[in-house]
Residue, then its C-alpha position, 0 to 999 in steps of 0.5 A: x540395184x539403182x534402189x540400193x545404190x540411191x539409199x546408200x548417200x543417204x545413210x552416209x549422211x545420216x550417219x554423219x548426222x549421227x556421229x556429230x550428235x553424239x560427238x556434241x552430246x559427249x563434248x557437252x557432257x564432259x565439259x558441263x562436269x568440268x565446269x561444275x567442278x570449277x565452280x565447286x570443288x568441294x562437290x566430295x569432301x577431303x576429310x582429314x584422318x588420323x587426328x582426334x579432331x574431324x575435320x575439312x579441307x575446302x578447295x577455293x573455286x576458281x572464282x575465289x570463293x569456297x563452295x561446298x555440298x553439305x546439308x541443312x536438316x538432312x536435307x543434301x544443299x549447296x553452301x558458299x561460306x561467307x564469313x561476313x554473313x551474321x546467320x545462314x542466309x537461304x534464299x526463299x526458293x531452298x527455304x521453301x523445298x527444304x519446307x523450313x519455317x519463317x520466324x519473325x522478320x529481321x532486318x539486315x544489313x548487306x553490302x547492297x543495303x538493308x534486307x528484311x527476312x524471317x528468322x528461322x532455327x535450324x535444327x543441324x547444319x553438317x559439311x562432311x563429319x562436322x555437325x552443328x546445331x541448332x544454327x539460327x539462319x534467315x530466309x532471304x527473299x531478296x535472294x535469287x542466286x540460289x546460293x546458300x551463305x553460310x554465315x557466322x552463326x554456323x562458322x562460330x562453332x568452328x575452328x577455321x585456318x586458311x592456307x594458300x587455296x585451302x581453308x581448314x574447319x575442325x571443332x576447337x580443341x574444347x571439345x566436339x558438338 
């Protein structure tokens, strides 16, 4: 009986082990969802009904910027728009996972001075019901962030407004692609 009675600390114990392990594993899980949906609100897109025009709805992040998940060829990406980005800049990493081809060499002015980087065309670029395409982009070997800018080259095709923490994008009036 002594055996059993020498067991018995020893399971408390690893029972407490236990209930904290996973007390951390749920915290960790519950806040690494809420951080990522602070950085990309956008993760499920509000599209606007009821109007002859599609259109979307973006959520400005925490940080200021507007994140949004699309795709690049059918291929689902991560965009951060960037009004002041010519093209699409794809950082070489995605480029090569997204297998695009590089064009010739371009060079490109930034905020931290000049880039080289290839020119690409890509086929379509969608973000919720909004497709465009072919959109010219670059590939930036100089880019380690793993953000993908969805710059003019696509944003030019669009009709965008902004509205306290909301930007608006929707084909012009003209007519849809």
């Amino acid at each position: 009986m002594s055996n059993a009675a020498d067991k018995s600390p020893v399971i408390g114990k690893v029972m407490i082990i236990a209930a904290w392990i996973l007390l951390l594993a749920l915290l960790t899980f519950f806040f690494n969802d809420r951080l990522d949906h602070q950085r990309n609100p956008n993760r499920n897109l509000n599209t606007v009904s009821g109007t002859d025009t599609p259109s979307v709805q973006l959520q400005r992040n925490r940080f200021g910027h507007y994140v949004a998940t699309g795709a690049i060829n059918g291929q689902p990406v991560e965009f951060m728009l960037d009004t002041g980005a010519t093209d699409v800049s794809i950082p070489v990493a995605i480029a090569d996972k997204l297998k695009l081809k590089r064009g010739q060499p371009a060079v490109y002015q930034t905020a931290n001075g000049p880039i080289t980087a290839w020119r690409t065309t890509l086929t379509e670029i969608q973000l919720g019901p909004l497709r465009v395409g072919p959109v010219t982009a670059s590939i930036n070997p100089g880019d380690s962030t793993g953000a993908i800018l969805l710059g003019m080259s696509f944003l030019r095709e669009l009709d965008f407004s902004q509205q306290g923490n909301t930007l608006t994008l929707k084909y012009p009036q003209t007519g849809a692609n």
